[in-house]
N, C-alpha and C positions, 0 to 999 in steps of 0.2 A: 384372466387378467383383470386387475380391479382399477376402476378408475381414478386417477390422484385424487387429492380434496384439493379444494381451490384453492386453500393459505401454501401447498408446499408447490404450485402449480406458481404461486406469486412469490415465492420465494427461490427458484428457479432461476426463473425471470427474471427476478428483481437481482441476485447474483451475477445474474448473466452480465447484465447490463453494466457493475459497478464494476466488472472484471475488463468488459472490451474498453469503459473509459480511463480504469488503470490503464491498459497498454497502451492504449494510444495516446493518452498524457504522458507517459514514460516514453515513449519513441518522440514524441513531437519534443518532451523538456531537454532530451538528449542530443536530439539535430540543433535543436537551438543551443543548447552547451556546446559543441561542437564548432559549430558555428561562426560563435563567438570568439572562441578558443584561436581558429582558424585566424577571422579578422581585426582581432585587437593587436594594438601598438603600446598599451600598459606590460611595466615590467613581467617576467616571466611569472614570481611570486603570485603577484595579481590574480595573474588569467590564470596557475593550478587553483589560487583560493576560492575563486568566485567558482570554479568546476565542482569544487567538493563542496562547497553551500549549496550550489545549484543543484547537484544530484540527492542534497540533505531536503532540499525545500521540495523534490518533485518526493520523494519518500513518504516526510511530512505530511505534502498532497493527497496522497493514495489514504494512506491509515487517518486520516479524516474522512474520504470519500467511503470510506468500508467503515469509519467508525458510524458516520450521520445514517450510511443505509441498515447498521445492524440496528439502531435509533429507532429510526422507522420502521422498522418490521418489528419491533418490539413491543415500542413505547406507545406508537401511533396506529397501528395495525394488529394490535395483541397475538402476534404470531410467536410463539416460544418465548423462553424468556433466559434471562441469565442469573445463574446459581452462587452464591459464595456469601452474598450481603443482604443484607435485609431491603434496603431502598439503593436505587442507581440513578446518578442522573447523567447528562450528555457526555461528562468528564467519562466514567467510568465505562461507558461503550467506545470511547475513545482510546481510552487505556487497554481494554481487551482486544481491542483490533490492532493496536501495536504488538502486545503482546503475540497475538495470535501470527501475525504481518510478519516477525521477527522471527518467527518458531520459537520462540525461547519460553511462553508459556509457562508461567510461574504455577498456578494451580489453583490460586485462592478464586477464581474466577472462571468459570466454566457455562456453556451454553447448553440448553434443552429443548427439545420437539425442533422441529423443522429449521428453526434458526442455524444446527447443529451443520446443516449444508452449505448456508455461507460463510461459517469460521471452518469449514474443514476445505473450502476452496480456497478460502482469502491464504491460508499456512501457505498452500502450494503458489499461490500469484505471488507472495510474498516473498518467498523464496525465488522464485524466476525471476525477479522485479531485481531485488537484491543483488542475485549474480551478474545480473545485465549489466547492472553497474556498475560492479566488480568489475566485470571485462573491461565494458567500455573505459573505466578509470586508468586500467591497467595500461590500456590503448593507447590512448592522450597520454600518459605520462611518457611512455616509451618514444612518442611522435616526439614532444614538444621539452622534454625533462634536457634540461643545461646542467651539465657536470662543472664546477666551477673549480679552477684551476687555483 
């Protein structure tokens, strides 16, 4: 058995962490959407729109939180790097954490060495993150959705 090197030991690590604050942002942005949902007196419209911004804005959240930490492991830490362009700057770890966050992975843009761990985590949180909200949206519509006569 060989010992890790210490950039994919921080790289781990450092996924671990942007992964348990995705969820627990996602669970906390949702009980509060819920919440809300539950105790407002604003028309029906209202409280579905503010539910789909609200679940747009905890999204938003995360694919920043995974874009700034691919940043940092990159930019700030020379651990791996990303392939497709000549120069990157915050925008475009940004953009590939969406991409990657979304599955949808267009291709012009691709990660190498050890970074390669937290864009192949971030696909899967992204995808679970995604669904949850699916559901939950699905949830709340079915709870609170007025058929209008």
């Amino acid at each position: 058995m060989t010992i890790p090197y210490p950039e994919h030991v921080l790289v781990v690590v450092t996924t671990s962490i942007a992964v348990v604050l995705a969820v627990l942002l996602h669970y906390e942005a949702l009980w509060l959407i819920s919440r809300q949902i539950e105790r407002s007196h604003r028309p029906h419209r209202q409280r579905i729109l503010a539910m789909a911004f609200g679940v747009l804005m905890t999204h938003i959240a995360e694919i920043w939180l995974f874009g700034l930490t691919g940043w940092w492991l990159v930019e700030l830490q020379g651990i791996g790097a990303l392939n497709g362009y000549s120069v990157f700057n915050l925008l475009d770890h940004i953009f590939f954490a969406a991409v990657t966050y979304t599955t949808v992975g267009y291709g012009d843009i691709y990660a190498t060495g050890p970074t390669r761990f937290l864009y192949g985590t971030l696909a899967l949180t992204g995808f679970v993150l995604i669904t949850w909200s699916a559901s939950f949206t699905f949830i709340e519509m079915q709870k609170h959705w007025r058929v209008r006569k």
